[in-house]
C-alpha positions as CSV (number, residue, x, y, z in Angstrom):
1,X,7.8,10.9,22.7
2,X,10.7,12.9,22.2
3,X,12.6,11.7,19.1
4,X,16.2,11.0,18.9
5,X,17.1,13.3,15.4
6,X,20.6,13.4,16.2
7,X,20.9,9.5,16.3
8,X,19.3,9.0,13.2
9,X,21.7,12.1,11.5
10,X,24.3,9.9,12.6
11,X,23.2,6.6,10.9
12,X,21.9,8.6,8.0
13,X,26.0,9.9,7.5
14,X,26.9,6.4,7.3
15,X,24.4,5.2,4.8
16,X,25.7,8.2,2.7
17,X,28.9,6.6,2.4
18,X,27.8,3.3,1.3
19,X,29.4,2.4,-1.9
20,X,27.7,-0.5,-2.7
21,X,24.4,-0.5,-3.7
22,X,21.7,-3.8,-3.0
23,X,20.4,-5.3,-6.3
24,X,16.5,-4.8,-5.9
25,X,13.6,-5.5,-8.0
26,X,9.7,-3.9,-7.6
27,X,7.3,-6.5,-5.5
28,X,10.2,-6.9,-3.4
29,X,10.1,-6.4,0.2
30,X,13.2,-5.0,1.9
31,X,14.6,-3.6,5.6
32,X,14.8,-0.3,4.8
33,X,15.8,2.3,7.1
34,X,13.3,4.8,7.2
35,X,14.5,7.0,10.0
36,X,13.3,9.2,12.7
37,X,10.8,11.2,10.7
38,X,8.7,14.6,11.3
39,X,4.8,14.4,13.0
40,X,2.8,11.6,11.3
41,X,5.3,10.3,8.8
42,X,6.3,6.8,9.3
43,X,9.5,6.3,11.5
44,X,11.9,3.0,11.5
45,X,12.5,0.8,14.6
46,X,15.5,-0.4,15.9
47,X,19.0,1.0,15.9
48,X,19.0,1.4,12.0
49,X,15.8,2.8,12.0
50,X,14.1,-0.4,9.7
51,X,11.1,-1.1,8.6
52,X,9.9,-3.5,5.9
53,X,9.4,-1.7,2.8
54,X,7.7,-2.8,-0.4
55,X,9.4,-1.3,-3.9
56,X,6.4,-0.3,-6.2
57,X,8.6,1.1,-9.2
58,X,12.6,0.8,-9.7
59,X,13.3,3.7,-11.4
60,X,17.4,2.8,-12.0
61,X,19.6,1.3,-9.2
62,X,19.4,4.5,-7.0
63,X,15.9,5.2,-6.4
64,X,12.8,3.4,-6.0
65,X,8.6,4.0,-5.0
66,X,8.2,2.4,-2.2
67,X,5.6,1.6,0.8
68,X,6.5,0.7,4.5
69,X,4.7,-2.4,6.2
70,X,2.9,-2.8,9.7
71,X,1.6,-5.6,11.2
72,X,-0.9,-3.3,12.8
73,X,-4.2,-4.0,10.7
74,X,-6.3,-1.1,9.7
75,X,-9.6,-1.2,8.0
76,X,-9.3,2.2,5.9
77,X,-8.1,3.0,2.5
78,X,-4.7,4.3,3.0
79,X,-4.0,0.5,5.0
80,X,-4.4,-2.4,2.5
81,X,-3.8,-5.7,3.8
82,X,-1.4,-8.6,2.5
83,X,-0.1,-11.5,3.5
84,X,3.9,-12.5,3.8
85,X,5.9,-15.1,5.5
86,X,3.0,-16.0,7.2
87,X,1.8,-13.0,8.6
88,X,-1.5,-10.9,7.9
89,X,0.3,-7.4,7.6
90,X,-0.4,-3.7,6.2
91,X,0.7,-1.6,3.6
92,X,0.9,2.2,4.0
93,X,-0.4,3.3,1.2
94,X,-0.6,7.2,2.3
95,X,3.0,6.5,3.0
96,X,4.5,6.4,-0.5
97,X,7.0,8.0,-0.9
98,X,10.8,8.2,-3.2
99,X,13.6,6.3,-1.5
100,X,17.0,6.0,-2.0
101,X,18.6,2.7,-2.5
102,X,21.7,3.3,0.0
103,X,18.8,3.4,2.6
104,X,18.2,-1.0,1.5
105,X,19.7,-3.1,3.8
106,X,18.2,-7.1,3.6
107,X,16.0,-8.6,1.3
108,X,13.3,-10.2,2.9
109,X,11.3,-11.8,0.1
110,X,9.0,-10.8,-3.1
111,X,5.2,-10.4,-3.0
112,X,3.2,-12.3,-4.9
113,X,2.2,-11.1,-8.3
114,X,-1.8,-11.0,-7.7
115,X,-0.7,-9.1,-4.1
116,X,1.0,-6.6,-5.8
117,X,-1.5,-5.7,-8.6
118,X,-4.1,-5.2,-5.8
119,X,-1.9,-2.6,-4.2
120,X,-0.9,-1.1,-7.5
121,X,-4.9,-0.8,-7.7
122,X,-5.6,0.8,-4.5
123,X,-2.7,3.5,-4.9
124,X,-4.2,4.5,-8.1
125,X,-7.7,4.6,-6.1
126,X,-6.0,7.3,-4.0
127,X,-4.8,9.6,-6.9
């Protein structure tokens, strides 16, 4: 699949510009645009480029930790599974990764508290 880098370039200028920035908390799940990324990283879908993403650790109104979702299930233990709005879904743990906030776009909801401590858990598994 031949990747579309000057689309993305595009969409990344305007996020640039955005002057105002989403109020976000961590265990909150976000569309996120994520972009069209290099080999194995973790690209975004759609013409934004988005892709649920779960904020870790706030760090101050412009950048956040932060781990995409899939609804592809993985048994390993860089995939740890959750459940939100209804739906079994994955976190990408090997996917962690600094994020700015301009990239935030719609809150989708907050992860329960026992949820979250279990994927705090497993990243610190992986260190």
């Amino acid at each position: 699949m031949i990747k579309d880098f000057t689309k993305w370039h595009k969409i990344k200028t305007l996020l640039e510009g955005k002057q105002k920035l989403p109020i976000y908390q961590t265990r909150e799940i976000w569309w996120c645009s994520l972009g069209a990324n290099i080999g194995h990283e973790q690209d975004g879908k759609s013409g934004f480029y988005l892709r649920p993403v779960l904020v870790i650790r706030k760090f101050n109104p412009h950048i956040f930790f932060g781990v995409p979702l899939t609804t592809r299930i993985k048994e390993n233990p860089y995939y740890h599974r959750i459940h939100f709005r209804g739906k079994e879904q994955c976190v990408m743990l090997s996917q962690l990764r600094l994020w700015d906030s301009k990239r935030l776009s719609q809150k989708m909801g907050k992860l329960p508290e026992d949820q979250f401590e279990e994927i705090r858990n497993a990243l610190k598994g992986l260190m």
